[in-house]
C-alpha positions in Angstrom: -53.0 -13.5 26.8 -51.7 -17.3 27.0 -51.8 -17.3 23.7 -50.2 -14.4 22.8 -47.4 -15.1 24.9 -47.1 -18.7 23.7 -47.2 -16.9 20.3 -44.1 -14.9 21.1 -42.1 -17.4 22.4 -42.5 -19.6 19.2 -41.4 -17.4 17.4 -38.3 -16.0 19.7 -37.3 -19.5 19.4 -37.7 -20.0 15.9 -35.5 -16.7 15.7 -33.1 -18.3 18.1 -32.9 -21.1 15.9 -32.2 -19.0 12.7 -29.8 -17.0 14.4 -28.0 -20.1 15.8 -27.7 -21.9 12.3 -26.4 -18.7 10.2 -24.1 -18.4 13.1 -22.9 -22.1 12.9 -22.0 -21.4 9.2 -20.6 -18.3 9.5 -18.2 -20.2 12.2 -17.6 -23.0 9.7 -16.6 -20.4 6.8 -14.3 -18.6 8.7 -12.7 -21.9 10.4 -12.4 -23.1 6.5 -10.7 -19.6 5.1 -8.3 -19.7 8.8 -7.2 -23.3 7.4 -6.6 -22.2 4.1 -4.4 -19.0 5.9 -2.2 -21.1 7.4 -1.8 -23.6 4.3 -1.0 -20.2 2.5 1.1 -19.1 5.3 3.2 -22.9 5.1 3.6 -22.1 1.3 5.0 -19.2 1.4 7.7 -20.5 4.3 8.6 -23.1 2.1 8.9 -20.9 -0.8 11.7 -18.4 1.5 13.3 -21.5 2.8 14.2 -22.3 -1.1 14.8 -18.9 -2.0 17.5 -18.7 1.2 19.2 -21.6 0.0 19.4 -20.6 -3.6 20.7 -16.8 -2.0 23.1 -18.6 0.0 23.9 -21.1 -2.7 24.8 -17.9 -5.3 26.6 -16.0 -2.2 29.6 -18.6 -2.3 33.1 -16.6 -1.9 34.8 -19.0 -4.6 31.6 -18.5 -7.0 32.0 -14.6 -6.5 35.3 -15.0 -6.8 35.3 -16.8 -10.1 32.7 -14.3 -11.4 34.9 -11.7 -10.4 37.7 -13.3 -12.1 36.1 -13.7 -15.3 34.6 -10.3 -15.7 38.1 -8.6 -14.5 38.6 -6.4 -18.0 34.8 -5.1 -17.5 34.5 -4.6 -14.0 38.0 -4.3 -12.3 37.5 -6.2 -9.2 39.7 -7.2 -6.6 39.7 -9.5 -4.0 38.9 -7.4 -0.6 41.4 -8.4 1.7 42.4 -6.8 5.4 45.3 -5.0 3.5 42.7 -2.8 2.4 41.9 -1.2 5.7 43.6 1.2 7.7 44.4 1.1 11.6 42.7 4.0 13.6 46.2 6.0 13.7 46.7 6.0 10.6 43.8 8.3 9.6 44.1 12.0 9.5 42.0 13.8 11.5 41.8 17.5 10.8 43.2 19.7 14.3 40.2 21.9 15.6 41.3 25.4 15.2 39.0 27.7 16.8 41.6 31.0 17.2 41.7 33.5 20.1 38.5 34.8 21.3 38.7 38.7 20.4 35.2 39.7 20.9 32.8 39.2 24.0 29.7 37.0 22.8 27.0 37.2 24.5 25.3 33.7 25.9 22.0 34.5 27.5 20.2 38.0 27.9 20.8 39.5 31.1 17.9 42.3 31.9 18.1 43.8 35.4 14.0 43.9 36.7 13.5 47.0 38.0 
């Protein structure tokens, strides 16, 4: 019985000690593909920062506006400027005419309970 029990427990070790060193592996690979994530993940940052500043660089008002200037037969443009707004007042709003109620309408259904 000693022996069988001794027998058990080397092997519930040795099973310990297989589980132990796939685990430390598996723990190593993942840490590794986490690292390579965030290397990734700093990449691609770096990559919007550039494309921000190349938007922002294209965006330029007097780059637009010489585009817009140079392309005026084919496209028309004009330079968007507060003229082109209205003030609140000046907008017509259309007068709500809902006419003299002639008929009775009925708004909720009103049965007497016997």
């Amino acid at each position: 019985m000693k022996n069988l029990f001794l027998g058990f427990l080397v092997v519930t070790v040795m099973g310990l000690a297989f589980w132990g060193y796939t685990q430390n592996y598996t723990t190593k690979n993942t840490l590794d593909e986490i690292s390579k994530l965030n290397k990734d993940i700093g990449l691609a940052h770096s990559r919007l920062r550039v494309l921000r500043a190349e938007w922002a660089y294209l965006n330029r008002p007097e780059r637009l506006l010489q585009l817009v200037n140079a392309n005026f037969d084919d496209l028309k443009l004009l330079q968007l400027t507060s003229d082109h707004f209205a003030r609140l007042e000046q907008i017509p709003y259309p007068e709500a005419d809902l006419g003299p109620i002639t008929e009775p309408v009925e708004v909720m259904n009103r049965e007497t309970s016997p």
